[in-house]
PAVEXGU-491008 format. One record per residue (C-alpha): x, y, z negated. Coordinates in steps of 0.001 Angstrom, whole numbers, padded with zeros to 6 digits, always signed. Layout:
N
XYZ...
% end
This chain:
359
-000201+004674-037179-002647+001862-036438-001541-000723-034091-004575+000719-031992-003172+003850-031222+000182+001962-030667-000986-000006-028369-002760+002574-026238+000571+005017-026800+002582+002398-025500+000767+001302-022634+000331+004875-021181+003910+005141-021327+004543+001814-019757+002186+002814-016927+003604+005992-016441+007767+004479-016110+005871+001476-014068+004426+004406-011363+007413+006472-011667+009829+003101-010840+007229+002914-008014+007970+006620-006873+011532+006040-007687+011633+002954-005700+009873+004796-002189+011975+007603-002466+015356+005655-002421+013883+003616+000578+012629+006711+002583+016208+007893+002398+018110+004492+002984+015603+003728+005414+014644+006819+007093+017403+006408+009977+016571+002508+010455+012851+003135+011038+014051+006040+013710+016562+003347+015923+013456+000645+015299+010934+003679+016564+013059+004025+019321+013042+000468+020456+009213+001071+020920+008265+000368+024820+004691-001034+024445+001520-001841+022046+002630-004957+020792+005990-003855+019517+004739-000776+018245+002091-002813+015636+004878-004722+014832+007546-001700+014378+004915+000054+012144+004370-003358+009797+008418-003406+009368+009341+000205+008971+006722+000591+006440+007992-002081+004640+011456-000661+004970+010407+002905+003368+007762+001552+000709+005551+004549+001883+003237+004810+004691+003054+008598+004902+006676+008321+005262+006250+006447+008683+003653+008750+009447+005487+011914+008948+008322+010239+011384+005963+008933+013852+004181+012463+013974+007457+014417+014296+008244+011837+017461+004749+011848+019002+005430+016018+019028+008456+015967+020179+007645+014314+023323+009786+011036+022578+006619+008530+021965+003677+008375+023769-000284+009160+021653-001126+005707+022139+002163+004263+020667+002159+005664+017986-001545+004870+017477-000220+001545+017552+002091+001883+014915-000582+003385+012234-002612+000064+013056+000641-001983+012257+002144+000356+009228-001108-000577+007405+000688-004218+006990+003567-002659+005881+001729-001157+002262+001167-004381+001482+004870-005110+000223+005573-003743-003102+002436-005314-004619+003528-008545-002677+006974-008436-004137+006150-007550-007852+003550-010884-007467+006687-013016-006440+008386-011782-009519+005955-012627-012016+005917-015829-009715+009491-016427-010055+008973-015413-014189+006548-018137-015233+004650-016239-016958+001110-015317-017465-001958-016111-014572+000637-015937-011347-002722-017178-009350-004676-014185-010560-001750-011688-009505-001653-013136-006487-005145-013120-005622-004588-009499-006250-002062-009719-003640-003772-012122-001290-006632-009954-001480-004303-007048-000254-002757-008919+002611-005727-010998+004274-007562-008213+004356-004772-006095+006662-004027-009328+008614-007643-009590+009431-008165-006387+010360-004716-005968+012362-006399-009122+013856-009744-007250+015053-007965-003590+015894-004816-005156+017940-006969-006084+020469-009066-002954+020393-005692-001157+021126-004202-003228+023229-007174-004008+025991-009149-000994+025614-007177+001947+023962-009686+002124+021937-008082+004547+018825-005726+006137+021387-009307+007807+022801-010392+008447+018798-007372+010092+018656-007245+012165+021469-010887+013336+021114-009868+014034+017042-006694+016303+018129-009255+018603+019914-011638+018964+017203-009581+019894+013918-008435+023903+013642-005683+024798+010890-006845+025573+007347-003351+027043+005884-004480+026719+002375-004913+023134+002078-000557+022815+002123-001178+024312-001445-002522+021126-002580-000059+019276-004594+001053+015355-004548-000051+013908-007544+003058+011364-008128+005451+014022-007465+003707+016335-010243+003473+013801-012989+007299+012229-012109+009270+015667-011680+012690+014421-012698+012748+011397-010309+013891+013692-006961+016969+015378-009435+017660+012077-010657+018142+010697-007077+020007+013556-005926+022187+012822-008640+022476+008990-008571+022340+008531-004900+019612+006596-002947+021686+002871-003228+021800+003212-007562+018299+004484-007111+016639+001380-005226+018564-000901-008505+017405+001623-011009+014019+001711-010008+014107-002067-009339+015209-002712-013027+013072-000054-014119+009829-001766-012561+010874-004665-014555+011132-003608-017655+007972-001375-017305+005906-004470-015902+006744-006287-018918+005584-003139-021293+002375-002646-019528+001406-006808-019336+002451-006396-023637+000137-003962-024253-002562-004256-022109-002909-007846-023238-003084-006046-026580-005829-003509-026014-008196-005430-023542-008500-007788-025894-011077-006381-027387-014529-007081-026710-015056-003673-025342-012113-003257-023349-013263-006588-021746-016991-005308-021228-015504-002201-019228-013381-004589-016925-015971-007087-015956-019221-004639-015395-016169-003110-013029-014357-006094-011128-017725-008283-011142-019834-005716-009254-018998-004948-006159-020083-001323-005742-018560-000516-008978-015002-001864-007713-015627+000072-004695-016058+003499-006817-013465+002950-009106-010537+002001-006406-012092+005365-004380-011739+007720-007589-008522+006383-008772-007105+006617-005569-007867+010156-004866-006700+010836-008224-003324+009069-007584-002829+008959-003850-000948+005786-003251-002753+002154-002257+000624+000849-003320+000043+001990-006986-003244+001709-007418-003228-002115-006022+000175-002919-008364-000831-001611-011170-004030-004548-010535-001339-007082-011054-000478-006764-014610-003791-006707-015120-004366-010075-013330-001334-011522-015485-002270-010379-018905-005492-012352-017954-007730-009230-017952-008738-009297-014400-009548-013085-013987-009579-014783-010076-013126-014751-009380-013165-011005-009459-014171-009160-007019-010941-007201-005846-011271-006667-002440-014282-003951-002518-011561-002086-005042-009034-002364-002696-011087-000691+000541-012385+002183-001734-008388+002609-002464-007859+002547+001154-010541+005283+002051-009395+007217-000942-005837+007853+000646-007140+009330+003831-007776+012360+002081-004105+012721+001219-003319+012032+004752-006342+014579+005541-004999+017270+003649-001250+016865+004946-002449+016642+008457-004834+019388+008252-001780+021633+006503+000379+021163+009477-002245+022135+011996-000705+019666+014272-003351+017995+016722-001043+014942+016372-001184+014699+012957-004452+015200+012861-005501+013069+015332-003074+010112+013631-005049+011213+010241-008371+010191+012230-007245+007010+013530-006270+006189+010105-009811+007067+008586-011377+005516+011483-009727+001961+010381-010454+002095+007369-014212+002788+007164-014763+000438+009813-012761-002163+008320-015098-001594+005013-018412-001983+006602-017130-005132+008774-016020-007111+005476-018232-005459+002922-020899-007908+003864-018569-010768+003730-017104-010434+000513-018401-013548-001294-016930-015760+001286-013582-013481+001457-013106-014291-002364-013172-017556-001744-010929-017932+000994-008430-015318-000949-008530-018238-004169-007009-020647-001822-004708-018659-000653-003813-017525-003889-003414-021179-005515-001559-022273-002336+001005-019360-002491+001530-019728-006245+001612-023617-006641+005696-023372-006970+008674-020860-006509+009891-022501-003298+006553-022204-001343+006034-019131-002779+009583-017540-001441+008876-019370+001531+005879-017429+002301+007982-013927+001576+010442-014702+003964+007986-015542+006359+005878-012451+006022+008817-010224+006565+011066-012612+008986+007944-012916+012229+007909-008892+012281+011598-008300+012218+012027-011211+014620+010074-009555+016928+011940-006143+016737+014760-007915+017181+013570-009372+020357+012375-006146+021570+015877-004813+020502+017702-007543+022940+015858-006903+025894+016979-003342+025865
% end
């Protein structure tokens, strides 16, 4: 066999034990986590602690539909208010931002390959949620303004039973990862899929490195990640394909480190076609349940993230540029670098705490 086919054998079966360490990974946190983000839900009492609730509890389960699901079940039982848990959505958008974060700070921590192009992957990923959590906080907060999108949604949507016959993507390509954690238990499942990521990260960054560097391979990438409209597309499709932002944005970073996707991309238009291409997942589970919450929650959601594409769609030159020095200011060394994670989960979880206190 030619070292060709090797390579592309090899780095279709490093991507698929990279997404399935991924899946792996959520799954353990959604059950370790599940009863934490309930007792942190429950400390909810107004807007601001409910952004800030959603950023951490997302970050806690790995999975925003997972906070979703919890936040719907609460919202119909009665024990949090519509406009709450609006709040939340807004914050659990921050919260989807962690896994690619982390697996940045581990090639960080590695020393190898281009840590400031994986983390202007990353950076990308982040600014853009901090900005917008900067422009829709207020929204929420002074004017209720998604509470009323969602209200008005919940009395537009009717039930359409056959679109629960849709299935999850991940779940279908990574059957034996629910057995598994039934079998190993959700603590040996967070290390497992930890070590698992890994070793997979390494795999993928080996052979990628291998196949994109050829002059076509290269050719594909840059008419992609240099046009704007083209990133866009490709992040939308994939997404849809493989409904997880998480994945779709991590699986950028080995990318970034094998040197294929260099700084001066353009990542962010990728990124907000990824984000409108998981609303449809969250469509069709709303529209399944026939909930007026969920479906109302599903709108808010949609409604963020097409606005938040046509406010920085027009911006993106001068959004790249900021992201860069970002990027070479969070990957100059380990220690500011680890400094920066601790940072980015210790101000939300400070804040719950405070909330928690004053109970």
């Amino acid at each position: 066999m030619s070292s060709k086919y090797k390579n592309a054998i090899g780095s279709i079966l490093s991507i698929y034990f990279f997404i399935s360490a991924i899946v792996l990974v959520k799954n353990s946190a959604k059950v370790v986590g599940v009863a934490l983000a309930e007792t942190i839900v429950l400390i909810i009492r107004d807007t601001t602690s409910a952004v800030f609730a959603g950023w951490i509890s997302t970050a806690l389960l790995h999975s925003s539909g997972a906070f979703d699901s919890i936040i719907c079940a609460f919202t119909s039982s009665g024990v949090m208010p519509l406009n709450l848990s609006v709040a939340t959505i807004i914050g659990a958008e921050i919260g989807t931002t962690v896994t690619p974060f982390l697996i940045s700070v581990l090639e960080r921590l590695k020393g190898k390959g281009e840590s400031r192009a994986a983390f202007n992957v990353t950076m990308s990923h982040v600014l853009y949620n901090l900005f917008t959590l900067a422009i829709f906080y207020p929204m929420e907060l002074f004017f209720g303004t998604f509470s009323k999108i969602a209200k008005w949604g919940s009395h537009q949507f009717v039930k359409i039973t056959w679109l629960n016959a849709v299935p999850d993507l991940l779940d279908t390509i990574t059957p034996w990862v629910k057995p598994l954690l039934g079998y190993i238990g959700p603590w040996a499942g967070l290390v497992g899929g930890g070590v698992l990521l890994l070793v997979a990260l390494g795999a993928v960054e080996k052979y990628m490195t291998a196949i994109f560097s050829m002059p076509r391979s290269w050719n594909l990438i840059r008419s992609t990640f240099t046009r704007p409209k083209r990133a866009f597309l490709a992040g939308f499709i994939f997404t849809l394909l493989v409904p997880s932002t998480t994945v779709m944005v991590s699986l950028l970073i080995p990318l970034a480190t094998s040197g294929v996707i260099k700084a001066e991309y353009y990542i962010l238009p990728y990124i907000l076609g990824a984000n409108i291409g998981t609303v449809f997942d969250v469509m069709i589970a709303a529209m399944a349940t026939g909930d007026p919450i969920a479906l109302g929650v599903w709108l808010v959601h949609l409604t963020i993230n097409v606005v938040g594409a046509m406010l920085f769609t027009p911006i993106l030159d001068p959004f790249a540029r900021l992201t860069t020095r970002v990027a070479d200011y969070v990957s100059k060394d380990p220690k500011t670098t680890l400094i920066i994670t601790a940072l980015f989960h210790i101000i939300p979880a400070s804040i719950i705490l405070y909330y928690y206190l004053a109970i």
